[in-house]
N, C-alpha and C positions, 0 to 999 in steps of 0.2 A: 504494500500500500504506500502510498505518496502523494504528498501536497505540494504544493507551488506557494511560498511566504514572499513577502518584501520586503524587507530590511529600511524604516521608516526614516532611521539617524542616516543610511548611506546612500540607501535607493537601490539594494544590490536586491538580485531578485534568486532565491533558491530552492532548490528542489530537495524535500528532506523526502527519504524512502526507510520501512522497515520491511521487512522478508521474511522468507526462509533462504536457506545459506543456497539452494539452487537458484533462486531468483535475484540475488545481491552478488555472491561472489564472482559471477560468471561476468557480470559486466561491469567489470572494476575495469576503471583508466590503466592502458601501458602501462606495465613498471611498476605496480604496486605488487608487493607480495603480497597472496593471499592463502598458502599454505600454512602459515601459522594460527589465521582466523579458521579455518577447515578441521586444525587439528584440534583445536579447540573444541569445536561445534560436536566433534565424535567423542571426545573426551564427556561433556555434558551429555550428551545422547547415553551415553554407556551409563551414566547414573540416572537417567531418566529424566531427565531436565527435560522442558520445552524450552526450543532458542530461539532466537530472534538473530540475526545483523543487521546491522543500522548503517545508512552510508547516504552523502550529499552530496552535489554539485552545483556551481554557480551556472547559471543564466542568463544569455545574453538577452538584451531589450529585444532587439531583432526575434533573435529564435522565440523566446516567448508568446510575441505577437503572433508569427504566424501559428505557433502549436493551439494560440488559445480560439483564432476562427476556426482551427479543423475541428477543436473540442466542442465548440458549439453546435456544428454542422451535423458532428455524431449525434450528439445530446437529442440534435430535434428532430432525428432521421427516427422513420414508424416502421423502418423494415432492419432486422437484425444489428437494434443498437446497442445491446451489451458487449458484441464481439464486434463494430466500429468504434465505439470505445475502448477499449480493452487497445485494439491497434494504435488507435492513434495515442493513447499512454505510452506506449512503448515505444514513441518515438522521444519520448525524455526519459527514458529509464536504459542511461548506459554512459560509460563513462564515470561511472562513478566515484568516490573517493571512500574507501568503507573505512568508517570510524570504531570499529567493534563489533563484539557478541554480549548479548544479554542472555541470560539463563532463570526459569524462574519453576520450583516445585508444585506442580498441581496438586496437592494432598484431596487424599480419598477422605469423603464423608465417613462416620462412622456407620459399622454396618454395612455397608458396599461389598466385600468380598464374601463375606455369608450370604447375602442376600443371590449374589449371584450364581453362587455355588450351588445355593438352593432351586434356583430356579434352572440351571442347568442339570440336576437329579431331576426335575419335574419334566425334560422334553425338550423345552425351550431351547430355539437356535441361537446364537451371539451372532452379531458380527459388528465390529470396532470400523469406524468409518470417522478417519481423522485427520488432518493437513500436519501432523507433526511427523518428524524424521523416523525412519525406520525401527533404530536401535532404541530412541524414544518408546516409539509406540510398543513397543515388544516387551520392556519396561515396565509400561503402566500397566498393561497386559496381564503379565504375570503378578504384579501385587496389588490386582483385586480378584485373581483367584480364576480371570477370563479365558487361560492358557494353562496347562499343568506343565509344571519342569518334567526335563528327564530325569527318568527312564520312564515315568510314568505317561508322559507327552511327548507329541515329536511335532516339531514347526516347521515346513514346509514352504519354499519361497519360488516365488515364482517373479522372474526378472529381466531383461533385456534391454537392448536399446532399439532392436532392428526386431522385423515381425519375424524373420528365420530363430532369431534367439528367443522372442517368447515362446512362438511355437515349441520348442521343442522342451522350453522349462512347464510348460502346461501340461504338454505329454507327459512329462517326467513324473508331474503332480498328480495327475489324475491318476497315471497307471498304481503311484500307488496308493491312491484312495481306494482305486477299486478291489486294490488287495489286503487292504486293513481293516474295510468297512465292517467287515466281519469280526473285528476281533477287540478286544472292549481297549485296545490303545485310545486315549484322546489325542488324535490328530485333529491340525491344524494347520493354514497356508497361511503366510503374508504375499502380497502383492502391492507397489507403488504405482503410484500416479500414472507413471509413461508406460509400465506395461498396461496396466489395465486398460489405457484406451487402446493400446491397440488390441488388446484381447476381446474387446466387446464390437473392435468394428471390425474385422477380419477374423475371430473363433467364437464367436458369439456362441454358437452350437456348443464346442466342448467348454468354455464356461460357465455353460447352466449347466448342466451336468456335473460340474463341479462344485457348481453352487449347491445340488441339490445333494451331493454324496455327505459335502462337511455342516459340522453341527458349528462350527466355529471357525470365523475366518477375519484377518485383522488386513483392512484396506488399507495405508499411508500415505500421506502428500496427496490427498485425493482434493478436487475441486469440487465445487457446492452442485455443480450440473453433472458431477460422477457420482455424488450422491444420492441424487436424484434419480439417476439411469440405475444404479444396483436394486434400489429400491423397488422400480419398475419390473426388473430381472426379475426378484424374488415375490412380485405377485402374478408375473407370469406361470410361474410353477405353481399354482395353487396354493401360495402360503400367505397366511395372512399376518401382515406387517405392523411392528410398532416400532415408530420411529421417536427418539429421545435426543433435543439440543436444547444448550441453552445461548446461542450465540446467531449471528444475521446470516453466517455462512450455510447453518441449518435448518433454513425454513425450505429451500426447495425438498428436501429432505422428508420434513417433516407434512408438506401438504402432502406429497406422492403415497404418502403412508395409508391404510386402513384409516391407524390411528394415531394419531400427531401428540405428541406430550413436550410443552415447553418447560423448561426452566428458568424461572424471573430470577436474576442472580446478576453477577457481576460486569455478566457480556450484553447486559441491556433487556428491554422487553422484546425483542424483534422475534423472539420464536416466540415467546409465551402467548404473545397475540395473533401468530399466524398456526397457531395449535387447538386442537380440538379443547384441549385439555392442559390447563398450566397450576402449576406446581410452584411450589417456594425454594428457593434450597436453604436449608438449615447449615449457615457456615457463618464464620467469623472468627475473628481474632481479637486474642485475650489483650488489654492493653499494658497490661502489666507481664513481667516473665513468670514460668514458673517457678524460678528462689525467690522473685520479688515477693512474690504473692507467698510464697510459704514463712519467708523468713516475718510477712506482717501479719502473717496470724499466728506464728508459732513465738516468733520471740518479741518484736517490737513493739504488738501489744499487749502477750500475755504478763509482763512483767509488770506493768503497772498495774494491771488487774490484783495480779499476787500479793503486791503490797499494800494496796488499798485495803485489802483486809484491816491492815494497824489503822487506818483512820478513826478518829472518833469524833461524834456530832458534839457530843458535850464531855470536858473534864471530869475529873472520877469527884473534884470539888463540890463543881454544880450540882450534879444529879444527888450526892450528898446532901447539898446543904434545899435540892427540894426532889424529895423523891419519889413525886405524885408528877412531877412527868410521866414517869413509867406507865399511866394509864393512856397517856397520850399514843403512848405503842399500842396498847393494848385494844384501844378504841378503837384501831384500824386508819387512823388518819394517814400512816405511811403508805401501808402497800393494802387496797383491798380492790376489789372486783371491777369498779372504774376508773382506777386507776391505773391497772395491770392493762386494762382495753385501752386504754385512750395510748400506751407506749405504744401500745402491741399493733396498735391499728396507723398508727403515726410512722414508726418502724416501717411496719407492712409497705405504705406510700410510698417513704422513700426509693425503698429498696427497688420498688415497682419500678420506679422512675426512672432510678440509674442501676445499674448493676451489679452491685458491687458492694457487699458484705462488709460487716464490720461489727467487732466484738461490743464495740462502744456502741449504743443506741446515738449517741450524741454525735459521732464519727461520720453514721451512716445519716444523720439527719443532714450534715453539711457536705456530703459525698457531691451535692448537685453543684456545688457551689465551688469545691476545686476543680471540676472535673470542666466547668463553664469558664471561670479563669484562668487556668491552664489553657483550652483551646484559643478563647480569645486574645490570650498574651501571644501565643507562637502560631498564629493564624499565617502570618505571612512573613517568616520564618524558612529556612533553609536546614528543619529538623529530623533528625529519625524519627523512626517510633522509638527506638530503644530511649532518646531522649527527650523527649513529652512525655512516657510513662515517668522517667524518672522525677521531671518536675511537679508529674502529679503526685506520685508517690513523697518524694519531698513536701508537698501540702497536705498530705492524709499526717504524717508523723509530725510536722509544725502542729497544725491545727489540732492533733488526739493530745501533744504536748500540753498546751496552753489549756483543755477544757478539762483535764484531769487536775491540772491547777486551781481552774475554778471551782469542780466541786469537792475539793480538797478541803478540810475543816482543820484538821491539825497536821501539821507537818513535821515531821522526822526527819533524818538522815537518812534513811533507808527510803522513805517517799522520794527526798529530793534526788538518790542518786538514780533510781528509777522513773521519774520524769524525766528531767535535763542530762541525767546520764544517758539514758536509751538513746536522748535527739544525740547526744554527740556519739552514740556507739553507731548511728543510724550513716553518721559522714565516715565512722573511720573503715567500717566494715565495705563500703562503697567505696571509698577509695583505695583502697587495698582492692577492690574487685575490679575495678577501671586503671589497674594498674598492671593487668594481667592479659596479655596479648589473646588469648583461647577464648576467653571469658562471654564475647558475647556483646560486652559494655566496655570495650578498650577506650580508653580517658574521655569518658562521657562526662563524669562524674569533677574531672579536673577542667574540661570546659566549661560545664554547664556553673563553678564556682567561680571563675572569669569573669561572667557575663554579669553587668547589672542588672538585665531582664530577670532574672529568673530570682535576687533578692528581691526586685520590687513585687515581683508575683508571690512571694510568699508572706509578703506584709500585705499584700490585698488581701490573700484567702485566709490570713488571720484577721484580718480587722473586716470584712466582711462575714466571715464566718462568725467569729467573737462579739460584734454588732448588735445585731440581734439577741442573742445568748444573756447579756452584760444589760441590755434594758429591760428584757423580762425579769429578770434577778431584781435589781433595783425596783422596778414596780410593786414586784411580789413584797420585796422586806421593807417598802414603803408602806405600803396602801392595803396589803393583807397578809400581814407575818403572823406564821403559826406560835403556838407557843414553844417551837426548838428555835425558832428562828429572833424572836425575845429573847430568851436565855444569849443564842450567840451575841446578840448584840452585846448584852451588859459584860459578856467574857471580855470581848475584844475594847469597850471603852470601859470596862475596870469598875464599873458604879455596880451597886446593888439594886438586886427587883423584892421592891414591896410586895407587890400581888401578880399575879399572870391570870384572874379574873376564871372565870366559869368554864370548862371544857364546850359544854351546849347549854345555852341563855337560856331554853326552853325544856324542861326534863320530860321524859316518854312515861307514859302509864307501863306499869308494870304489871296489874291485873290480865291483859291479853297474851302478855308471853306466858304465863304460870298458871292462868286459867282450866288448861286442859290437866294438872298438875293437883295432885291433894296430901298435901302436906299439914301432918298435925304439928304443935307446937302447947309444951306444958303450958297452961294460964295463968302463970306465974310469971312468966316470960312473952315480953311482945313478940311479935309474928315478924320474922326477917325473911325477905324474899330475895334471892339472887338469882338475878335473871342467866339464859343461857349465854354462851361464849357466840359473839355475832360480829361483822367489819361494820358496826354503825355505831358512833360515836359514843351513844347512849348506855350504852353496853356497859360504858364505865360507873353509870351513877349504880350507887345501892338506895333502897327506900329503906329505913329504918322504923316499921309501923305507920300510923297517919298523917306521922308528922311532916315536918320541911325535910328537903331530898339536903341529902347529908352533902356540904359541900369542899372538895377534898381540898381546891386551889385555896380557899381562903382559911384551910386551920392549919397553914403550914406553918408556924412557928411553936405551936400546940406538937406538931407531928416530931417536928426536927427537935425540941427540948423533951418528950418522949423517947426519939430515940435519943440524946446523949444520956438520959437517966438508966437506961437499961445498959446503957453501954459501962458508963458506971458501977452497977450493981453485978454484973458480970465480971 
């Protein structure tokens, strides 16, 4: 494929082209070596790579002119203008100057080699119909399960360049199709592009026959109109056809079929819409590595989890000196049934949204918020992935830093080396990893500390992240502080609390919970009722007979000179 650009700063006009290495190397300019792009190209094929060469040339104002009235002339012609197109292209594709090979892994969805394993026990024929290299295809072939190695399979090629040498590589083929069909071998032929056409227009005859012997057969370098024509071949024999793309090459393909199946995926909608039947494909990529992701669930966040156990909401003082908070627990005010939903549902959202897990509820609440600054900082940027994951990742460990801080109550040595130690074991572990050639992340980690971009992005995604966080707080211990949240206050300004006032303003009738309940009681002694264990506030008051509901915040100096009297007398 190839475009015609113009260079706006010079006014130079050029012709950029990508390929296969049969369509690029052959028409490289005099004098350019291109046996070491070739050795290349097999080198990748042998590991199954799909290639690419890439290669350009300048254009004169002259020759452009007249290539671009032949282009239009094809463009408007209503009698065979994909192949007057096609020629007059290839009056600018030569000469060229090839700049390299690209290589790039097509990984199998999961499931793909069972699947087809399976369906080949059930009957179903294969056949592989694909524009990639030979050795390529042969490749992919085998690890999804569409080819058996030897000894258990035999691959059979059929090849040529002249119709005497296919002929006779088809003979070759067939005689021993016809001799193995019998015999539970999985045989198998390849065939590329230049024999096949000439097989289907000069042995048309013994390649359906051949068509019809094998259960499995891998086409290469084939064109979208040889897809089309095998397709044709195999519902000439009475078989009924499903045809599978997901790319524009494979829509003639896919109409010729019985039945058309696109895939909406990476190579566009152009089959999915010209298919009876489209499909999604389930694929994508992690943006984070595998050790990234492991080493932040396993070490970078379990360790503050681990320590946070030592936190404590109040001094061993406080709770001493009033120890009718403890009903405050007891009452459910911390953790009870709508509370646990409103995390759980809040969590839930998040997570929906973005992807992306996290030990901390709080982590995962602002996961949208690195993941949105991060992209918008290096939007137009010259980055990897390997280094946008890191700056996101450098924003999950800032940000988990800073909010374990805030709901931090008391702090220790062990706290602090477990927050701000983690962030700094967080750089040195990384750089010791980007400092390691194999690794993956070679001096990602020592440029991306260079860059002022990526400090200023990590003071957005804390102060946008913390933003929020830091006003709710403040509202809450302004305008409706619990009563742990009183107590911290007088810790931390040093003053004493008079009263902390009534758990619930309003007390619950105690007759309906005890009601269904018969409980006798000496008449000597009033009638004490305790209600059952419940997450509603009330839970905490006792009635002590008909009198006024016993109230526990306002007899605390009664309670606390109680207890030093026993303590005493013990």
């Amino acid at each position: 494929m190839s475009v015609v650009v113009k260079d706006c700063q010079n006014g130079k006009i050029l012709l950029l082209s990508k390929g296969a290495d049969e369509a690029i190397l052959p028409y490289a300019y005099d004098g350019q070596q291109t046996r070491t792009f070739i050795e290349v190209v097999e080198q990748y094929a042998q590991l199954g790579l799909r290639t690419l060469c890439l290669a350009w040339r300048e254009l004169k104002e002259d020759e452009y002119q007249e290539w671009s009235l032949m282009f239009k002339e094809a463009s408007s012609t209503l009698v065979d203008r994909e192949w007057r197109i096609a020629e007059v292209c290839q009056r600018l594709e030569h000469e060229f100057e090839v700049l390299g090979v690209t290589a790039i892994e097509d990984c199998l969805q999961d499931g793909v080699p069972e699947t087809i394993e399976t369906l080949r026990k059930a009957g179903i024929n294969f056949w592989m119909l694909t524009g990639d290299k030979q050795n390529t295809a042969i490749q992919i072939a085998l690890s999804c399960n569409f080819i058996s190695p030897e000894p258990k399979g035999q691959l059979l090629l059929i090849d040529g360049k002249t119709e005497d040498e296919v002929c006779r590589s088809l003979e070759r083929v067939l005689l021993t199709m016809r001799i193995t069909s019998s015999e539970p071998k999985d045989v198998a032929f390849v065939v590329d592009g230049w024999a096949l056409e000439i097989a289907l227009k000069h042995y048309r005859k013994a390649f359906t026959e051949l068509a019809i012997l094998s259960r499995t057969a891998i086409c290469c370098r084939v064109t979208p109109s040889q897809k089309a024509q095998l397709v044709e071949l195999l519902k000439s024999c009475d078989y009924r056809t499903l045809a599978i793309g997901d790319g524009g090459n494979d829509v003639r393909m896919i109409q010729q079929a019985d039945i058309g199946v696109g895939i909406s995926g990476r190579e566009g909608l152009q089959a999915a819409r010209a298919a009876d039947y489209s499909i999604g494909r389930v694929s994508g990529t992690s943006l984070f590595n595998s050790v990234s992701l492991m080493a932040y669930n396993v070490f970078y966040t379990s360790v503050p989890v681990l320590v946070s156990v030592l936190d404590k909401d109040l001094s061993e003082g406080t709770v001493m000196q009033h120890p009718q908070i403890l009903f405050y627990c007891q009452a459910g005010r911390l953790l009870n049934p709508s509370t646990f939903a409103g995390w759980f549902g809040r969590s839930l959202f998040h997570v929906s949204s973005f992807l992306y897990r996290s030990i901390f509820t709080d982590i995962a609440r602002e996961a949208i918020i690195v993941f949105v600054i991060t992209i918008h900082a290096y939007a137009y940027e010259k980055s990897e992935m390997e280094e946008l994951s890191m700056v996101a990742l450098s924003g999950c460990i800032w940000l988990q830093a800073f909010v374990v801080a805030l709901e931090t109550n008391s702090f220790t040595v062990l706290q602090h080396l477990a927050i701000w130690g983690n962030l700094v074991a967080f750089y040195v572990i990384n750089w010791i990893i980007s400092a390691i050639p194999a690794s993956g992340m070679y001096t990602i980690m020592f440029r991306l500390c260079r860059q002022p971009s990526y400090w200023i992005t990590m003071f957005l995604i804390v102060a946008a992240g913390m933003g929020p966080v830091l006003a709710l707080k403040y509202l809450r211990y302004t305008y409706r502080p619990s009563k742990i949240n009183t107590l911290q206050q007088a810790e931390r300004m040093g003053g004493p609390i008079l009263t902390l006032g009534n758990i619930e303003p309003q007390p619950r009738s105690i007759e309906k919970e005890v009601s269904p309940l018969s409980i006798t009681q000496p008449k000597s002694r009033s009638p004490v009722y305790e209600p059952l264990l419940s997450d509603s506030p009330n839970s905490s008051r006792r009635s002590l007979g008909p009198g006024t509901p016993f109230d526990f915040f306002q007899l605390q100096s009664r309670l606390s000179s109680n207890y030093s009297r026993n303590c005493k007398d013990n």
